[in-house]
C-alpha positions in Angstrom: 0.0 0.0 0.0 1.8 3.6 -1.1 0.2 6.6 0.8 -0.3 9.6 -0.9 0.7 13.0 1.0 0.0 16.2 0.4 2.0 18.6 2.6 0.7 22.9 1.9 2.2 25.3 2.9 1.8 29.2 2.1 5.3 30.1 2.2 8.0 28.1 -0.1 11.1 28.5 2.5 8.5 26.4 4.9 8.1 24.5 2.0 11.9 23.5 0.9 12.7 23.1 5.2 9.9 20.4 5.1 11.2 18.8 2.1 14.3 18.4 3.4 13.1 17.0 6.0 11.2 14.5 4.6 14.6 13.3 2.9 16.1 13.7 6.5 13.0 10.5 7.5 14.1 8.4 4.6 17.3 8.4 5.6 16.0 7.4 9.3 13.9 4.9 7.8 10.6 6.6 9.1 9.5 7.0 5.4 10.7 4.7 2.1 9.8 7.0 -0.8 8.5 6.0 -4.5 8.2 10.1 -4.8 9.0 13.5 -3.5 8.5 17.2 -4.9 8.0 20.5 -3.7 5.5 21.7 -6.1 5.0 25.9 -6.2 2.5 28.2 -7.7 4.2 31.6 -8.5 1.8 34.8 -8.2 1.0 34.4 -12.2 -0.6 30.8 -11.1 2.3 28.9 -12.8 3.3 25.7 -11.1 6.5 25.1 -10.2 7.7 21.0 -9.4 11.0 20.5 -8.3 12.3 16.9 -7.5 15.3 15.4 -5.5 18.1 14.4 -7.2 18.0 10.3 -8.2 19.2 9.0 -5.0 19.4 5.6 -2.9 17.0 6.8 -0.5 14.7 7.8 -3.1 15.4 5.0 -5.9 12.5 4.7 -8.3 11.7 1.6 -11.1 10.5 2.5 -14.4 7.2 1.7 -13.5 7.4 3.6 -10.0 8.5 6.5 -11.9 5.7 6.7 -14.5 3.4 5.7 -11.6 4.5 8.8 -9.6 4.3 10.8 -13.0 1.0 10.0 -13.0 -0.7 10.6 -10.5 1.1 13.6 -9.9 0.3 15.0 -12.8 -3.8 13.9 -13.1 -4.0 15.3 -9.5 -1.6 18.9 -9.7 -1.1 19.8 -13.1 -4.7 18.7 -15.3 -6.6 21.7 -14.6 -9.8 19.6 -15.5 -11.1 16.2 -16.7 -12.7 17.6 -19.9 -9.7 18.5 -21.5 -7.5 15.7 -21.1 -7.3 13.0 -23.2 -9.1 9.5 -23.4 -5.5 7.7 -22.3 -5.4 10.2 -19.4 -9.1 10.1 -19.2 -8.9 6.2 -18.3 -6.6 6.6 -15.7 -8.4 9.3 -14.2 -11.4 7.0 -14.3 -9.0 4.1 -12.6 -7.7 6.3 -9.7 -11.5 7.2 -8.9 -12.3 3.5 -8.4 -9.0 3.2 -6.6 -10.7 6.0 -4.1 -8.3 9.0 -5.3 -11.7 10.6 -6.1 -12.6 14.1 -7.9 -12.9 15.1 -4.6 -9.2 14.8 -3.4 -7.8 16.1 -6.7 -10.1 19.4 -6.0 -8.4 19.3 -2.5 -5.0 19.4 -3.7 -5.7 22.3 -6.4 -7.2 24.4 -4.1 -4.7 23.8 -2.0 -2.1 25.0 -4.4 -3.3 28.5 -4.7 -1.1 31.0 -6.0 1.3 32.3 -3.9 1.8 28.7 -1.8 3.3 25.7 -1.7 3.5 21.8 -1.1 5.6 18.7 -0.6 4.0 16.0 -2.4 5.3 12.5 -0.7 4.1 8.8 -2.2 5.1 6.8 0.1 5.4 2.9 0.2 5.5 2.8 3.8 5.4 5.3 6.5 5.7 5.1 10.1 2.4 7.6 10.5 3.8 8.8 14.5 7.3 9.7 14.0 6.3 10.9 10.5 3.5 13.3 12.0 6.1 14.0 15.0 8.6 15.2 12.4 6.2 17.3 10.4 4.4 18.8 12.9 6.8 21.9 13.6 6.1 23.2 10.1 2.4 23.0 10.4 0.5 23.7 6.8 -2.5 21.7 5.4 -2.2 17.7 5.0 -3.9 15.9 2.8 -3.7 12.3 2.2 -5.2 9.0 0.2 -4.2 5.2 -0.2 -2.9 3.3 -3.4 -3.0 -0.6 -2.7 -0.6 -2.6 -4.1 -2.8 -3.9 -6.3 -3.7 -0.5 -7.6 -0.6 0.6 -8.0 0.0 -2.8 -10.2 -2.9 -1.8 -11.9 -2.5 1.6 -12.8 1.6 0.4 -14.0 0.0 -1.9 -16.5 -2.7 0.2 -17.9 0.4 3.0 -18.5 2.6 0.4 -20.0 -0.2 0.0 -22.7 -1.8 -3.0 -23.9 1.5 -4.0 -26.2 2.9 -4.3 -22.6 0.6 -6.7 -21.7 0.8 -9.2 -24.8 
């Protein structure tokens, strides 16, 4: 099971302090990471995503990698579900019956207003008290949802296409 996080924040230093921190937890082993960004809206409403560097700690598979993509981008950067396409459309659909419903994504838009800030964190396992512990002093707006495994494996193959699957 991955956990989604959504960490917002209206000022970007508070921002890049608690991503830093959540790298600080993976390296503690309170949090083993399949993605992290700090995602800012300038004053013009232009998003801004900024990723770690490739590391150990944050070591990602193909898959992982186009999983986080993904669902970052139908929940951050698709400013709606009638302009996207059918591909994107379908995997929209599939995160909805996963639970990562219209309502979240509305959620995590309004909580990117311009002017503010988040750490997005997907998670494959988190240790929720000393994660919450470490947070806390930063304060902000959380938001969170579930991926089973099983979703996850889901949404990988429906990405990979169906030439994948033959």
């Amino acid at each position: 099971m991955s956990e989604l996080i959504v960490l917002g924040y209206e000022d970007r230093a508070v921002a890049d302090k608690a991503f830093a921190e959540v790298q600080r937890l993976t390296k503690d082993h309170v949090v083993e990471l399949s993605g992290l960004a700090v995602v800012s809206v300038d004053e013009d409403g232009k998003t801004h995503v900024d990723t770690p560097a490739r590391t150990e700690e944050i070591a990602m598979s193909a898959t992982a990698g186009a999983l986080w993509g993904m669902v970052f981008g139908i929940l951050i950067l698709t400013p709606g579900i009638g302009v996207v396409g059918a591909a994107a459309g379908g995997l929209i659909g599939k995160l909805q019956q996963m639970g990562v419903d219209n309502k979240f994504r509305k959620n995590v838009q309004e909580l990117l207003r311009p002017g503010t800030s988040a750490v997005v964190v997907m998670a494959k396992k988190v240790t929720e008290d000393r994660f919450a512990a470490a947070m806390g002093p930063f304060g902000g707006e959380v938001l969170k949802t579930s991926l089973s495994e099983e979703s996850e494996r889901e949404l990988a193959e429906q990405l990979a296409g169906p030439e994948a699957a033959a």
